[in-house]
N, C-alpha and C positions, 0 to 999 in steps of 0.2 A: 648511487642513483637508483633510485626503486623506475622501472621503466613502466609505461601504462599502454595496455591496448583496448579501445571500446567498442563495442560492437551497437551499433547505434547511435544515431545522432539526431533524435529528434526534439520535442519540450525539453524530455528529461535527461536526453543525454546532452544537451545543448547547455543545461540549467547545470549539470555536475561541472563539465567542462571551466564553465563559465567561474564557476565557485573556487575551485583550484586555482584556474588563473588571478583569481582575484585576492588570493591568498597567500601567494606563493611565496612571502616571507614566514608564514606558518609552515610551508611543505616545500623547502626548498629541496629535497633530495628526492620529490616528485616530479615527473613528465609524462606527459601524454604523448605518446612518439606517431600511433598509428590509429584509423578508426577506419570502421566497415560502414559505410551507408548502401543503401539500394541502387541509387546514382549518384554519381557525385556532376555537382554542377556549380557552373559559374560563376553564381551567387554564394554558393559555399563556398569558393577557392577566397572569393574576394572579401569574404564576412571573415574567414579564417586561412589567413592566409601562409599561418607558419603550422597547416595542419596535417599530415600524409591519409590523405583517403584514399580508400579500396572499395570496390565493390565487392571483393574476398574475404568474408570471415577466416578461409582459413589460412592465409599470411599473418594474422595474428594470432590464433587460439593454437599456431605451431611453430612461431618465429622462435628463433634461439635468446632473444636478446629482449622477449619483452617475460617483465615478472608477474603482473595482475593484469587478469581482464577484469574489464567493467561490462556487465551487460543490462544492457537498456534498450535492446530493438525488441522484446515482447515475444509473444509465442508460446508453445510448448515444442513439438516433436524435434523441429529442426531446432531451435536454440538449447533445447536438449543433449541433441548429437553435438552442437560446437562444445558447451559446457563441458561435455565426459571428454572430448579431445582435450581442450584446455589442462582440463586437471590428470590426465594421463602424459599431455606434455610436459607435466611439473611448473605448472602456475596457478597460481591462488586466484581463486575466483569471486567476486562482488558482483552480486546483483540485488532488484528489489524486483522482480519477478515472481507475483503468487503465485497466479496459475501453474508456474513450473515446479515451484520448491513444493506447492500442495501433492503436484502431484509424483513429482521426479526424485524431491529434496534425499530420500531415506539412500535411495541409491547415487544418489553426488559426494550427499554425506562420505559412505562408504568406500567411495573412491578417493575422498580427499585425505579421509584418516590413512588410508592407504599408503597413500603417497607426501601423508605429513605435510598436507596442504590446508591453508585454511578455505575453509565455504561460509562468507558470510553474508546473511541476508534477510538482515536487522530492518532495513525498509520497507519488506513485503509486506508489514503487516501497519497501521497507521505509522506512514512515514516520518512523521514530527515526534513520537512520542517512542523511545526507547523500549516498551514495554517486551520484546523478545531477552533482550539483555536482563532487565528485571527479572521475570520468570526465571530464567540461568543463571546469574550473580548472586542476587539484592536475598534471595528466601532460602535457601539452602539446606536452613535447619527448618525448616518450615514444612506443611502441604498442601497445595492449592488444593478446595474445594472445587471450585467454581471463577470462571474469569468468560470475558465478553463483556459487552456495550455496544457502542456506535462506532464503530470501523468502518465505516460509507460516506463520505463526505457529501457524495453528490447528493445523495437519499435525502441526509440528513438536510441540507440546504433548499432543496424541492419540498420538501415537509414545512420548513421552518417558514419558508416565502408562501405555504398556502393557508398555513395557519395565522401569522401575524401579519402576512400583507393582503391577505381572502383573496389572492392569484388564484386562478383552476391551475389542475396538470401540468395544462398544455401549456399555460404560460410561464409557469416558474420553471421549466423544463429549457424552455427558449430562454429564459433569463439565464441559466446555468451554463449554456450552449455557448451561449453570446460571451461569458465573462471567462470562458475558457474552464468553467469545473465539472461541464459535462462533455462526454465524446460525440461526435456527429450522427456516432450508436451508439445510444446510453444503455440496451441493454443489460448489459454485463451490470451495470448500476443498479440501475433500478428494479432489475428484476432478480437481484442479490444473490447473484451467481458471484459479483466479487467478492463481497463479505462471508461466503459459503467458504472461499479457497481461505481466506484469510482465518476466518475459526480454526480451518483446518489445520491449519500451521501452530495456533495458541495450543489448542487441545496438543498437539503432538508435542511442544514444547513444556504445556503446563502438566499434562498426564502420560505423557510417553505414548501416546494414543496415534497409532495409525489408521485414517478415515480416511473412507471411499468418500469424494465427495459430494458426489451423487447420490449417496443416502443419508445427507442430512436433507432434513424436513424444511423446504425453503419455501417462501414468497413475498414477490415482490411488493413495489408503493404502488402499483400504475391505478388499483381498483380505491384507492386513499379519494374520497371527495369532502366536499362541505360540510354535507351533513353530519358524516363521522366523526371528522373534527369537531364542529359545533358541540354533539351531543360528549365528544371526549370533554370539550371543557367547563358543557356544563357540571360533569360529575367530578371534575378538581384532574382533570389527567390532559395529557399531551398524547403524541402519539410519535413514537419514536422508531426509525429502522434499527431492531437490534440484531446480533449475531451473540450467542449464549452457549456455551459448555458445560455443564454441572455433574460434578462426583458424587454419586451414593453406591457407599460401596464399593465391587466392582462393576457398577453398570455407569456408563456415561449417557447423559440424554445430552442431543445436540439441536440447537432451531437455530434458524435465518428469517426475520420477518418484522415487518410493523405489528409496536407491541404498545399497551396504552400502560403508562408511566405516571406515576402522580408529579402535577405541576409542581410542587414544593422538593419533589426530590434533585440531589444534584443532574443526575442525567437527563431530566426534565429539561434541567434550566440552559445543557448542550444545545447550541443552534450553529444553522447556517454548517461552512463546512469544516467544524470544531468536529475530532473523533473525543470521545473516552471511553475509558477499556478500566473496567471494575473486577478487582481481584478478591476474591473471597478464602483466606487462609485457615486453618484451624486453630491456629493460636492471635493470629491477628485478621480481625474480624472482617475488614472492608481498608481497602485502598483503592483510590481512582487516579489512573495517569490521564491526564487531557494534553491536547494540541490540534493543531491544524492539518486536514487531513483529504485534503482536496484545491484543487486550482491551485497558483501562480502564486509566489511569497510574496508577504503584503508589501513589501516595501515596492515592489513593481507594479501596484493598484494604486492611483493616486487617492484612491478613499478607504487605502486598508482592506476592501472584502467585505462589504456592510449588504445591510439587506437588498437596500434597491442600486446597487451596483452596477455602472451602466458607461463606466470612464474605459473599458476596452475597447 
């Protein structure tokens, strides 16, 4: 019995839980035995009622008896220090955590090899689409030039609702808000400080590249209006949030930002909150992983996820 402890329990620890339990003739030598939330209340005893909560991360990240933690309560510094205990206690660690792996990752790494642990954190980067495993497995004989795209679901969905539904800002912002793909502080979104940690983690996977990430060149959608759009499609373009890495050399150039894309190209035709992540190899010229890469899985949208989205 592989035994599980989570550190978090909110959407996304809610939505892992959930998937496990509903699975569990796929994973039957899996359990979730203990989780950390902030409070544990009422509603949560009664919602989950065969679940051991703590308000103690560290009864789990030092229990003798659990194997993996899951981490999904966000953060860096302090979910930092539970992480290095975890994997100093001899447990394998899962998270999708950028902000952390961008900026922590090399030194968990280091600890887990250590300690002949595995660190995986395959979801940091668009969580539907495998592309860290790709970069590691799938090219081996290969050398990534160049990899990025649209790694911002919420961006890219704010975009997509101002350009094809002539929403402003402010309203496809509150339609994202409402449907659950943006956070109550979109921030970190929009203003692509997410997709900065997230390149971060590609380039270090695709080029062995350690970035400050504070010195890639970022900006956000917020100053994106009508007119721009307008005039992008009169001249045959879209306007896309990208995040971009490119090899010349030894020099890497690195951007975060709205980029104008030709309608006709596949990335173009990325909407809503669809990521793709374009990998540019030396022997093999162009591959595009796509998926879903923001808000609630569609089966739990009675309309799938569409543009004017409004069943939450």
């Amino acid at each position: 019995m592989i035994r599980i402890g989570m550190l978090g329990f909110g959407t996304v620890g809610r939505s892992v839980y959930d998937l496990l339990q509903a699975h569990t003739e796929r994973f039957p030598d899996m359990q979730i035995v203990s989780v950390a939330v902030r409070q544990i209340t009422e509603q949560r005893m009664t919602l989950y009622p065969t679940v051991q909560f703590t308000t103690n991360p560290d009864t789990i990240v030092t229990a003798s008896d659990i194997d993996v933690v899951i981490e999904v309560m966000g953060g860096q510094t302090e979910t930092y220090r539970y992480l290095r205990r975890a994997l100093h206690s001899g447990k394998h660690v899962i998270t999708a955590n950028k902000d952390l792996i961008a900026t922590y990752g090399e030194t968990l790494q280091k600890i887990a090899s250590a300690h002949q642990l595995a660190l995986l954190y395959g979801a940091s980067v668009a969580g539907g689409i495998p592309i860290l495993d790709a970069l590691t497995n799938l090219l081996p004989g290969d050398e990534t030039m160049q990899v990025g795209g649209i790694i911002n679901g919420t961006s890219n969905f704010i975009l997509t609702q101002m350009s094809d539904a002539a929403m402003n800002y402010d309203d496809a912002l509150a339609l994202a808000q409402r449907m659950g793909i943006a956070e109550a502080n979109p921030v970190n979104d929009v203003a692509g400080f997410d997709a900065r940690y997230k390149l971060a983690i590609l380039a270090k996977t695709a080029f062995g590249a350690n970035v400050v990430t504070t010195q890639i060149p970022t900006q956000g959608i917020q100053e994106i209006n009508a007119t721009v759009l307008d005039e992008a499609k009169r001249l045959g373009y879209v306007i896309k949030p990208l995040a971009v890495a490119r090899r010349t050399g030894q020099e890497l150039a690195m951007t975060v930002g709205p980029h104008l894309v030709p309608a006709a190209h596949l990335l173009g035709k990325i909407d809503n909150v669809q990521n793709a992540v374009q990998v540019k190899t030396r022997n093999i010229q162009d591959l595009v992983f796509t998926g879903p890469g923001a808000g609630r899985r569609q089966a739990d949208c009675k309309c799938g996820i569409v543009r004017s989205c409004d069943c939450s």
